[in-house]
C-alpha positions as CSV (number, residue, x, y, z in Angstrom):
1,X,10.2,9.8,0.6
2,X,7.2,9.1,-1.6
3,X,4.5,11.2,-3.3
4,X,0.6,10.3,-2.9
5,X,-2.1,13.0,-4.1
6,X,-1.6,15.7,-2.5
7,X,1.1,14.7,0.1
8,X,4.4,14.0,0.3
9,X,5.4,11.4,3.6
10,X,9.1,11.7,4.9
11,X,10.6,9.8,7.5
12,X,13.2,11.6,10.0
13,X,15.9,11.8,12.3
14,X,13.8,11.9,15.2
15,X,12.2,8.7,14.7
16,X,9.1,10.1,13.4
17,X,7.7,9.7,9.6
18,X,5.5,13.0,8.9
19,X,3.2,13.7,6.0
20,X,3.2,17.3,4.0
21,X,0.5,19.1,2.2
22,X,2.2,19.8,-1.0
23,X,0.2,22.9,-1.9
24,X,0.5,24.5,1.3
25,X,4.0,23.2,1.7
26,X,3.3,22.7,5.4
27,X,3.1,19.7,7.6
28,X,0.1,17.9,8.1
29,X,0.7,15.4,10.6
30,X,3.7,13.5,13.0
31,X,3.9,9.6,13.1
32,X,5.3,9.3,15.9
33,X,6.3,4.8,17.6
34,X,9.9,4.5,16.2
35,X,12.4,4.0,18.9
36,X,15.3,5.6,16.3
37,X,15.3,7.2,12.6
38,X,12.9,6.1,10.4
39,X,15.2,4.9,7.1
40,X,12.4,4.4,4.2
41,X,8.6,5.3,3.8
42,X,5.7,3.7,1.3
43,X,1.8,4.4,0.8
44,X,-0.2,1.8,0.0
45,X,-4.5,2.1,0.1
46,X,-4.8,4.7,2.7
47,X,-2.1,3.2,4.5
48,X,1.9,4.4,5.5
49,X,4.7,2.0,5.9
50,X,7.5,2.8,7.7
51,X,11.2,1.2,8.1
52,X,13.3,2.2,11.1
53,X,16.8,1.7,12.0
54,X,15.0,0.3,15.2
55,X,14.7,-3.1,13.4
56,X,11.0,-3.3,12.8
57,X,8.4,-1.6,9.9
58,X,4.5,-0.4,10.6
59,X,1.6,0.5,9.1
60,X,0.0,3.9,9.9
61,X,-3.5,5.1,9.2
62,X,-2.3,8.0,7.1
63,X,-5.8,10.1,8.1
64,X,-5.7,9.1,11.7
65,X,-2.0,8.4,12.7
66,X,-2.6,5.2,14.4
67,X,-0.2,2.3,14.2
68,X,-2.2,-0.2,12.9
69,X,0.7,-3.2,13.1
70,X,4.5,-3.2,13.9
71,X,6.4,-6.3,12.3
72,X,9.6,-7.4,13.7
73,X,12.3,-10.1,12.8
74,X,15.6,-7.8,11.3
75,X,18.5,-7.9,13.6
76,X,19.5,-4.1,12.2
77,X,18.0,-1.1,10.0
78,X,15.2,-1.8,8.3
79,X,16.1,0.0,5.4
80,X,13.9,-0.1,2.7
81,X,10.0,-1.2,2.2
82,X,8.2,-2.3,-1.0
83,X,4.5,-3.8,-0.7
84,X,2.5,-5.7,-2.5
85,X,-1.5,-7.1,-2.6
86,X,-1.2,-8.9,0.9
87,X,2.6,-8.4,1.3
88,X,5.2,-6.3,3.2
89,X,9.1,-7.0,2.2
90,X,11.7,-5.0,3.8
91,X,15.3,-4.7,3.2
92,X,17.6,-4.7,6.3
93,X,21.4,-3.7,6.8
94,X,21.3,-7.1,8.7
95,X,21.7,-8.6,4.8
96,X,18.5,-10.0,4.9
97,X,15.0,-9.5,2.7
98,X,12.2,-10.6,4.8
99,X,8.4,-10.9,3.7
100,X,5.6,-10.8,6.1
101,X,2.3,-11.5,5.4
102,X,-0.8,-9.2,6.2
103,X,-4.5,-8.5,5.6
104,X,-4.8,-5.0,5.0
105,X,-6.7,-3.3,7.7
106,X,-9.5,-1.5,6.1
């Protein structure tokens, strides 16, 4: 889970990452693409970044919910997400780090 302003962003059981208003305690919104449970969340420029045990990470539109990308290339979990200016590396149960490059799409 991670804090931005006002919101917290979880990721779930049910395949879904879903952000929370922290002052009304209540949920805001569902992200809803993963086929299984989504492992590790980041927020980056407007954006949410989601690992799933369904192999793949994406980027959300954290105002809109729309998956902006999906990147692929784990054989496992992708379970855990750090970003950088231009770069996405996740962490997979697969025993691999993999970094994929991106232009963020504001």
């Amino acid at each position: 889970m991670v804090v931005s302003g006002n919101h917290l962003y979880t990721g779930s059981r049910e395949a879904t990452a879903k952000r929370w208003d922290l002052t009304t305690k209540q949920e805001v919104h569902q992200f809803t693409g993963h086929l299984s449970v989504v492992r590790d969340v980041a927020v980056w420029k407007g954006y949410l970044f989601t690992g799933s045990a369904d192999g793949t990470a994406k980027c959300w539109d954290v105002e809109t919910g729309e998956c902006k990308f999906t990147v692929t290339g784990h054989e496992f979990a992708v379970t855990s997400i750090s970003l950088t200016d231009g770069f996405i590396f996740t962490g997979s149960s697969d025993a691999t780090v993999r970094k994929f490059a991106f232009e963020c799409p504001l």
